[in-house]
C-alpha positions as CSV (number, residue, x, y, z in Angstrom):
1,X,12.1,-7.0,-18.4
2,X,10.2,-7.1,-15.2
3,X,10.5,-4.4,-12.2
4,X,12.7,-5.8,-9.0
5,X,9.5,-7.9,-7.7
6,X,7.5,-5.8,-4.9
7,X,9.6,-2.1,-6.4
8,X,7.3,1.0,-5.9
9,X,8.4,4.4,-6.6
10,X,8.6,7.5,-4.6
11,X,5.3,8.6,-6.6
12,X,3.5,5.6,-5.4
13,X,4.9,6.4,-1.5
14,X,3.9,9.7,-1.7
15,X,0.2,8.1,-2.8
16,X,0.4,5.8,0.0
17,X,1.9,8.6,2.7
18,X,-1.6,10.3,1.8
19,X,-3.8,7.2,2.0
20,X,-2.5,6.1,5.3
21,X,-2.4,9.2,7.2
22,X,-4.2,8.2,9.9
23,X,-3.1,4.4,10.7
24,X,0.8,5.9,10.8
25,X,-0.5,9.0,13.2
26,X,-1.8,5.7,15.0
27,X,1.8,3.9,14.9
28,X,3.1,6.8,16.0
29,X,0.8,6.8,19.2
30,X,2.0,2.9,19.9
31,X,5.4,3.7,20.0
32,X,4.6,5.6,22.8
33,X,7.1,8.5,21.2
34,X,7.8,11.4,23.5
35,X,10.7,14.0,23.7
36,X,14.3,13.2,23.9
37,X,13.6,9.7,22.6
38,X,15.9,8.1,20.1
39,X,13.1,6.2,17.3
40,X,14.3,4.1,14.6
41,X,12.4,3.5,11.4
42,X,13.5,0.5,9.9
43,X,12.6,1.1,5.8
44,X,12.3,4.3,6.1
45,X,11.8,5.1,2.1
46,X,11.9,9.2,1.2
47,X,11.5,9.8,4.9
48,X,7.7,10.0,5.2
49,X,8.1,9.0,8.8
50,X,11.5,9.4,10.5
51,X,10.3,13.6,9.7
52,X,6.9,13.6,11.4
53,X,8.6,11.3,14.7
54,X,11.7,14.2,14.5
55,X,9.0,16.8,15.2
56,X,8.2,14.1,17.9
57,X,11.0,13.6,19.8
58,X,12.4,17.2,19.8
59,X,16.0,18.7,19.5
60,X,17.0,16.3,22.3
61,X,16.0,13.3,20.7
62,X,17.2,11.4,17.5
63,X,15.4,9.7,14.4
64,X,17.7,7.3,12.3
65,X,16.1,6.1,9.6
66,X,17.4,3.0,7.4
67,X,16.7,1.3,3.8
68,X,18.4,-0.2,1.0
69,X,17.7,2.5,-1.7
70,X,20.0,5.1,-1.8
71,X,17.6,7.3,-4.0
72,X,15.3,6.9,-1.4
73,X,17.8,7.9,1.5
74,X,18.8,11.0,-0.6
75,X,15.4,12.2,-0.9
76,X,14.6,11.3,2.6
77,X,18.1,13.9,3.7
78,X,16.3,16.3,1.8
79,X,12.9,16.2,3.1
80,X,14.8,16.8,6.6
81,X,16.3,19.7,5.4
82,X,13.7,21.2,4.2
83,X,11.2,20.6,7.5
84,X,14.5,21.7,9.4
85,X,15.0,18.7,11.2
86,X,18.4,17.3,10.1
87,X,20.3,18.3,12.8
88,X,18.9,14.8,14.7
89,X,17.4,13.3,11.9
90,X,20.0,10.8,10.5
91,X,19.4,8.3,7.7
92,X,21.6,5.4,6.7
93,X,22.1,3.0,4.2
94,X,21.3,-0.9,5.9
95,X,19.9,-4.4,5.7
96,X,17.1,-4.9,8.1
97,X,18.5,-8.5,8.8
98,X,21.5,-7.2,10.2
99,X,21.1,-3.4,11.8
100,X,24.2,-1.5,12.4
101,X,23.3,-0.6,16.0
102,X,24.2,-1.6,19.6
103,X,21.4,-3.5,21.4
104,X,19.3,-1.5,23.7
105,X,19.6,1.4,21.9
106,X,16.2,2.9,20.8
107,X,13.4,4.1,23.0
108,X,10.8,2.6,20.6
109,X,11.4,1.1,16.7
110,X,8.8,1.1,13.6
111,X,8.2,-0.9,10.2
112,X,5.4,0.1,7.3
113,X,5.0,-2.4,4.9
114,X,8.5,-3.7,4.5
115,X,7.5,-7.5,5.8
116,X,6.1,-7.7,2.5
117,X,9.1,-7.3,0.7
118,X,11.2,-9.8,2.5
119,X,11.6,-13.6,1.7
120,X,12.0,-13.9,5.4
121,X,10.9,-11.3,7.8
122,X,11.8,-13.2,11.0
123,X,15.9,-11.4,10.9
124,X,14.2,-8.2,10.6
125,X,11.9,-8.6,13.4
126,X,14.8,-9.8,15.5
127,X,16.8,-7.2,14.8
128,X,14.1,-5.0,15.2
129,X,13.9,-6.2,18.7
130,X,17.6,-6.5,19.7
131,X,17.8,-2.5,19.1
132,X,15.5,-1.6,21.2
133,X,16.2,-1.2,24.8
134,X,13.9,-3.1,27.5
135,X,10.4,-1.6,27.8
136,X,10.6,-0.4,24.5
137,X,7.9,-0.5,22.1
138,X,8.0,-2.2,18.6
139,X,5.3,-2.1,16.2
140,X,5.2,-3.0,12.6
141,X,2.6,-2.3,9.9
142,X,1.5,-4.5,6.9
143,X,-0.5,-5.8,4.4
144,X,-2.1,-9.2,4.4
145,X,-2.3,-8.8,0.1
146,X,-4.8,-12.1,0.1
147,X,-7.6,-10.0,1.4
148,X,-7.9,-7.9,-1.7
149,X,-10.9,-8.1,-3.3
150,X,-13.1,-6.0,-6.0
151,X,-16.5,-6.3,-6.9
152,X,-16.6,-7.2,-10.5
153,X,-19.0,-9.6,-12.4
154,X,-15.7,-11.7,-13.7
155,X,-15.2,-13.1,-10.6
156,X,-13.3,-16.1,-11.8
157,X,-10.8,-13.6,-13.5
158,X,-10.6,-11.5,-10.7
159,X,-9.5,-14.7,-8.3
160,X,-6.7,-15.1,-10.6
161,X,-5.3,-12.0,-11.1
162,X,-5.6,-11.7,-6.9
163,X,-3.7,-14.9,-6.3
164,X,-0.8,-13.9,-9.1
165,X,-0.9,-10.3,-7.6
166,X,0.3,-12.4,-3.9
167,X,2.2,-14.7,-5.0
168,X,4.5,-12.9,-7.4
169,X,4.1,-9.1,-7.0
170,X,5.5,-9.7,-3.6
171,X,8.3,-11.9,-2.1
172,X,5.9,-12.2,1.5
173,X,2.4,-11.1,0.3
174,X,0.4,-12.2,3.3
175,X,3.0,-10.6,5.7
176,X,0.2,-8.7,7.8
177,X,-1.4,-12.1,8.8
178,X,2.5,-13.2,10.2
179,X,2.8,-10.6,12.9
180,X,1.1,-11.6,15.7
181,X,3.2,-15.1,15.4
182,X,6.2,-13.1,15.1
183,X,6.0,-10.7,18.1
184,X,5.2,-13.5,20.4
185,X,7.9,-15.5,19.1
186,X,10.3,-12.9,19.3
187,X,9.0,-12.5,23.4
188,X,7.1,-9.4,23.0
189,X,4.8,-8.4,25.6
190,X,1.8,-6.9,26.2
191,X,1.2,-7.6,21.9
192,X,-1.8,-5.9,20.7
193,X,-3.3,-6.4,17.4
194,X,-5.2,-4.1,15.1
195,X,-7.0,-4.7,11.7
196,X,-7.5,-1.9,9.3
197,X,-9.6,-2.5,6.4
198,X,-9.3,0.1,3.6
199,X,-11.3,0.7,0.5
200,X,-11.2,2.6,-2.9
201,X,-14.0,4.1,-4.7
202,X,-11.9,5.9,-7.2
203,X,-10.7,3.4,-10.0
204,X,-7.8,5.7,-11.3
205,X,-6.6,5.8,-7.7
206,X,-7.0,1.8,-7.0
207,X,-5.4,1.0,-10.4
208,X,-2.2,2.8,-9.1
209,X,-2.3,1.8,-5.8
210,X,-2.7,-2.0,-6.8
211,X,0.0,-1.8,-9.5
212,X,-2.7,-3.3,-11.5
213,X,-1.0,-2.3,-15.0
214,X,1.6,-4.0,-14.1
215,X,-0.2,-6.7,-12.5
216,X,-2.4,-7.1,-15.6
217,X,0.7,-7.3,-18.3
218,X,2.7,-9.9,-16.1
219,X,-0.3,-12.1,-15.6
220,X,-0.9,-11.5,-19.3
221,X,2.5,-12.6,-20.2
222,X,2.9,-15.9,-17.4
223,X,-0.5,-17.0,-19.4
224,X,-2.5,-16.4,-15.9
225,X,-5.2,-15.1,-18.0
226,X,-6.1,-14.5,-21.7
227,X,-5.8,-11.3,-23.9
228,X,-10.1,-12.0,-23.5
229,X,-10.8,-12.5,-20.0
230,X,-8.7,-9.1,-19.5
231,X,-10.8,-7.2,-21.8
232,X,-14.1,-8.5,-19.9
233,X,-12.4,-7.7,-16.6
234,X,-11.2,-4.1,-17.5
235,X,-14.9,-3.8,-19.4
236,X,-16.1,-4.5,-16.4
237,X,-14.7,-2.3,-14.0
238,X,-14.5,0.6,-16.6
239,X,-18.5,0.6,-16.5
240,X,-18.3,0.7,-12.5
241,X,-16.3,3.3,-12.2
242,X,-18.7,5.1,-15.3
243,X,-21.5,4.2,-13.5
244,X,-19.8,5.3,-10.0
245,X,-20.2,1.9,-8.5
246,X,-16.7,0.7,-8.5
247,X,-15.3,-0.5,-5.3
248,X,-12.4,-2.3,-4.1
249,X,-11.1,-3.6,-1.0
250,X,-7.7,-4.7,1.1
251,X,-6.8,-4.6,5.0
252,X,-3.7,-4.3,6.7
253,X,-2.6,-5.8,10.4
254,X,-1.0,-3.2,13.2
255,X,1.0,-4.9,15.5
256,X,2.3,-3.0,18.4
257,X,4.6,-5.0,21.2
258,X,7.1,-4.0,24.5
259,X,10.2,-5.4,24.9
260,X,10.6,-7.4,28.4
């Protein structure tokens, strides 16, 4: 039986905290955070963010964090604890599409890559907005997954296994191209827009941070590609990465926004 479409662990988060290091120091930055702000993180995971914005904000602030998984949440309380910043680090169980908060509450409110996991982002982003008080920032993070690309002489192969990966390894796979319709929809001001295009040289390290074993046995099983054309492609990039050649590529849109 399949994995809940879009599921990643807390081993594959931990991956990704490393990875993007520098674009959330950068989110960080647009939420114009300073002490004695109250932040919200809206899919907040094992807490890889609401932590780092706590040291932020200060004693005299507040982080609430919120998700769905309560695994997540637990691991999240304990990361707190153990950077010793629970005492205004909070995280609670909710839906995005309907926050559990008074309007005009939060100084400035994030999302990393949870667009992609919703049907229909546009509740989220409203909510989003609604919670955060006037002047507040917003900015959301995300992945536009039809820009990923790998160099690979079965091109054909790789086209398909790219437009499965989309289409059904994610319920909004080209969420980072959305945002900038979005925020303006939503009334945002001053909306800026950044692009940041990553890469992988390390084929161990792409194949887990593409899902690609999973990506390979569903496309295997819908009849998206044959038993053959998968043992060319793996071929393929197994001789890359041998060769120290291999090389792979996806980008992901930062949107950053103040609420009039």
């Amino acid at each position: 039986m399949s994995q809940l479409k879009g599921y990643v662990d807390q081993k594959y988060l931990q991956a990704a905290r490393h990875l993007l290091a520098p674009i959330k120091q950068r989110t960080y930055e647009l939420m114009r955070v300073e002490p004695g702000q109250r932040v919200l993180d809206v899919g907040c995971g094992p807490g890889t963010d609401t932590v780092p914005l706590a040291v932020r904000v200060g004693a005299a602030g507040r982080v609430v964090g919120v998700d769905t998984d309560a695994a997540m949440l637990a691991e999240a309380d304990r990361h707190a604890a153990r950077e010793g910043v629970s005492a205004w680090t909070e995280h609670r169980h909710a839906d995005a599409a309907a926050l559990p908060f008074d309007s005009n509450l939060f100084d400035a409110c994030r999302s990393e890559r949870l667009f992609q996991h919703l049907q229909n982002p546009e509740p989220a982003m409203a909510e989003m907005v609604r919670v955060t008080r006037p002047g507040g920032w917003v900015v959301v993070l995300d992945t536009d997954h039809g820009t990923w690309s790998t160099d690979t002489p079965e091109s054909a192969v790789e086209r398909k296994l790219a437009d499965f990966r989309v289409r059904r390894m994610f319920h909004n796979g080209f969420a980072g191209r959305q945002l900038r319709r979005l925020f303006a929809q939503h009334g945002l001001a001053e909306i800026s827009i950044e692009i940041v295009a990553g890469y992988f040289d390390n084929y161990a390290f792409w194949r887990l941070m593409s899902v690609m074993d999973r990506v390979e046995a569903e496309a295997l099983a819908a009849g998206v590609v044959t038993a053959d054309e998968l043992a060319r492609w793996r071929a393929g990039l197994e001789q890359a990465d041998a060769a120290g050649v291999f090389f792979g590529s996806e980008s992901l849109t930062l949107a950053a926004g103040r609420k009039a």
